[in-house]
N, C-alpha and C positions, 0 to 999 in steps of 0.2 A: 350195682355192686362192682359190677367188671371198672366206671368208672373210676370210683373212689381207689377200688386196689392200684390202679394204674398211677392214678394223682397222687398218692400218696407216695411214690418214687421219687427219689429226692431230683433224679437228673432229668426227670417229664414234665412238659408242660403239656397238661389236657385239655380242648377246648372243647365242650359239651355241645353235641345234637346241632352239627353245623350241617348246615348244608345251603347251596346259592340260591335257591330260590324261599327261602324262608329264614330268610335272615332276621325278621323284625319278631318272629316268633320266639327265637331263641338268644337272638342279639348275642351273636360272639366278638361284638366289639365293645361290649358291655363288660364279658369274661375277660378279655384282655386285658380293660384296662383296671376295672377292680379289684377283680381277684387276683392279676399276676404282675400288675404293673407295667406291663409290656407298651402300651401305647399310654401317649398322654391325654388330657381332657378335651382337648384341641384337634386332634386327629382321631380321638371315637368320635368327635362331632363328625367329621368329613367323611369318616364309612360307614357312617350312621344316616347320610343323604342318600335321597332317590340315585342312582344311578352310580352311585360309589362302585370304583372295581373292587370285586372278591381276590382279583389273583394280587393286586396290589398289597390289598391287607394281608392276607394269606402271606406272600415275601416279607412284610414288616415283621411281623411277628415271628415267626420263624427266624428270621434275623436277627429280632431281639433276644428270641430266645436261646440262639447260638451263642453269643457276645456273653450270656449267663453259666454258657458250660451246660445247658439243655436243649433236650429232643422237644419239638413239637408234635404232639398226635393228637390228629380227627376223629373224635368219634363220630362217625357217619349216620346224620338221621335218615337212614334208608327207609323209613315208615314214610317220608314223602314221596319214595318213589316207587314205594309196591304196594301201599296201601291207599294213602292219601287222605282218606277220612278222619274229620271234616274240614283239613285245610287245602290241599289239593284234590286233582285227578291223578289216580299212578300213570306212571308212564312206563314200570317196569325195565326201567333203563338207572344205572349206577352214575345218577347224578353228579355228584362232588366226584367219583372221580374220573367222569367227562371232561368237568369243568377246570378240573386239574393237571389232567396229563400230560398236555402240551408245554407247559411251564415249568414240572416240577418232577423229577424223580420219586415216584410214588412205590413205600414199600408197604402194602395191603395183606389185611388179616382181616378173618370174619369169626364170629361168636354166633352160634344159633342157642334154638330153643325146640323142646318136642312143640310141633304147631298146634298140639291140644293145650297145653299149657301153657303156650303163647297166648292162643284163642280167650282163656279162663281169664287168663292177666286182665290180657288188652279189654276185654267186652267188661271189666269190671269197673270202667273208668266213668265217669258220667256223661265226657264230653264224646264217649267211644259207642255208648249204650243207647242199642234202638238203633243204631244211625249207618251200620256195617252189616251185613249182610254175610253169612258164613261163606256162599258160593265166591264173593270177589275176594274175602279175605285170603280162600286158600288159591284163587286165582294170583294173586298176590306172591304168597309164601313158595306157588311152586315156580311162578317165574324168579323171585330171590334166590331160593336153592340152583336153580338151574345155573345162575349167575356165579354162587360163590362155594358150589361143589367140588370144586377141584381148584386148588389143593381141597383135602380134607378140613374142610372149619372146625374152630373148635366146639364142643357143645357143651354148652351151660351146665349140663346133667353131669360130665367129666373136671369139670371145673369145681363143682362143690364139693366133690370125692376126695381130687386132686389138687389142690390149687393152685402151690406153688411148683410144681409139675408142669402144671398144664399151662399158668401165666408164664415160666420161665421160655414154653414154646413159643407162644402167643409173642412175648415181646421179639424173638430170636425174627419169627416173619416181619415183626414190624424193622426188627433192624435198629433195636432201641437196647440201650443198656436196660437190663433186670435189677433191682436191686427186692432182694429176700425179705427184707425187712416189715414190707410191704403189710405181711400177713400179722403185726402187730400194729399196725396205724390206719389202715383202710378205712373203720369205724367210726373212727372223728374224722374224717375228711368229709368236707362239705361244701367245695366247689364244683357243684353237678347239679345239671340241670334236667327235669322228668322224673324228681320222686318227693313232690311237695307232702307237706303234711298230711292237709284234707285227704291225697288219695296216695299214702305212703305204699309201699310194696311189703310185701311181709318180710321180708328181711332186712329192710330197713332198719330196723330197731336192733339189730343184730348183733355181737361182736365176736362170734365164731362161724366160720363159713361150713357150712352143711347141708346135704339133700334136704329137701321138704317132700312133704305129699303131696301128691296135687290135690288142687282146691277139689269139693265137692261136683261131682260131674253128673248129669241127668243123662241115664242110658239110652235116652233118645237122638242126643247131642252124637253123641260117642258113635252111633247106626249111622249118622247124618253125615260126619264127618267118613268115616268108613268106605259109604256108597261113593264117595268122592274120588275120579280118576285123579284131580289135582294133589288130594291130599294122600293116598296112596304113591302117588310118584313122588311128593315131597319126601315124604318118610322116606322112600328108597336111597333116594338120591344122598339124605342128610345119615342115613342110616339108625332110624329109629324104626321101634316094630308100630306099626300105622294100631 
């Protein structure tokens, strides 16, 4: 959702669930050149090769998207670096923007979620399920908060209340023009990638942004999660009641 609102700004160009070591997963040289134009047929083939630089293409595009009168922003697939499961091992370290920082003045924002209702999301996937273990997940989530606790991130839960509040801070960190409009177009934008059909998200279907309930939760999950020193620290740190 966070994507689409953002893409749908006339002066952003979004590139979906990038990150350097899982490039062929999400293929943002793919996003580039289909969806925005930004590279030609000839040059997705060359960053689309074994051993292609990321900071290369990263510069092109950006580039191109400058010479457009637009911002470029990463949405950050941080699920390879605190989760992992089942395309990596986490490493718990801010991948993309390691791989970044030396090249490029990076202006960073983070978007959380309550980690129960991250949990609910994510376990409800099939390539997720069985395969994830609660204790690494929140192994995971409390090393992420520890990472993007300060400043205060935004939460998901403030963002459906608020929207255009909360997105208008959101771009201010990223250092991107806001444009309002947003909140009437977001719903047909459909260059994002991680909300296929088969396993849409429930607000995919959407075109007013609002709370939901959390999905159905088994009282045992919720003990489980509880007893958890990770997921009690997480919750402090992000500021949710555990």
């Amino acid at each position: 959702m966070l994507t689409r609102c953002l893409g749908s700004m006339d002066k952003l160009v979004v590139l979906s669930e990038v990150h350097p070591n899982a490039l062929k997963l999400t293929n943002p040289a793919r996003q580039a050149h289909e969806w925005f134009g930004l590279i030609s047929r000839s040059e997705r083939a060359s960053f689309e090769r074994p051993g292609a630089s990321f900071i290369e293409f990263i510069a092109l595009v950006e580039l191109r998207a400058r010479r457009k009168g637009k911002r470029l922003v990463l949405r950050d697939w941080s699920h390879i670096d605190y989760i992992g499961v089942p395309y990596a091992s986490p490493t718990n370290r801010p991948g993309l923007i390691e791989a970044l920082a030396e090249s490029f003045e990076i202006h960073a924002a983070s978007s959380v979620r309550h980690p129960l209702d991250q949990w609910l999301s994510l376990n409800s996937l099939d390539v997720i399920r069985g395969r994830l273990s609660v204790e690494a997940y929140l192994r995971g989530v409390r090393a992420f908060s520890e990472q993007v606790a300060s400043p205060s991130p935004m939460r998901f839960e403030d963002f459906t209340r608020e929207p255009v509040t909360e997105l208008r801070t959101l771009c201010e960190r990223m250092d991107v023009p806001f444009d309002p409009s947003f909140i009437t177009r977001w719903h047909a934008y459909e260059k994002v990638t991680g909300d296929r059909k088969e396993h849409a998200s429930r607000g995919s279907g959407r075109k007013e942004i609002k709370p939901l309930q959390r999905r159905d939760c088994d009282p045992g999950l919720l003990e489980t999660f509880r007893a958890s020193e990770d997921y009690r620290a997480a919750c402090e740190l992000l500021g949710y009641e555990p």
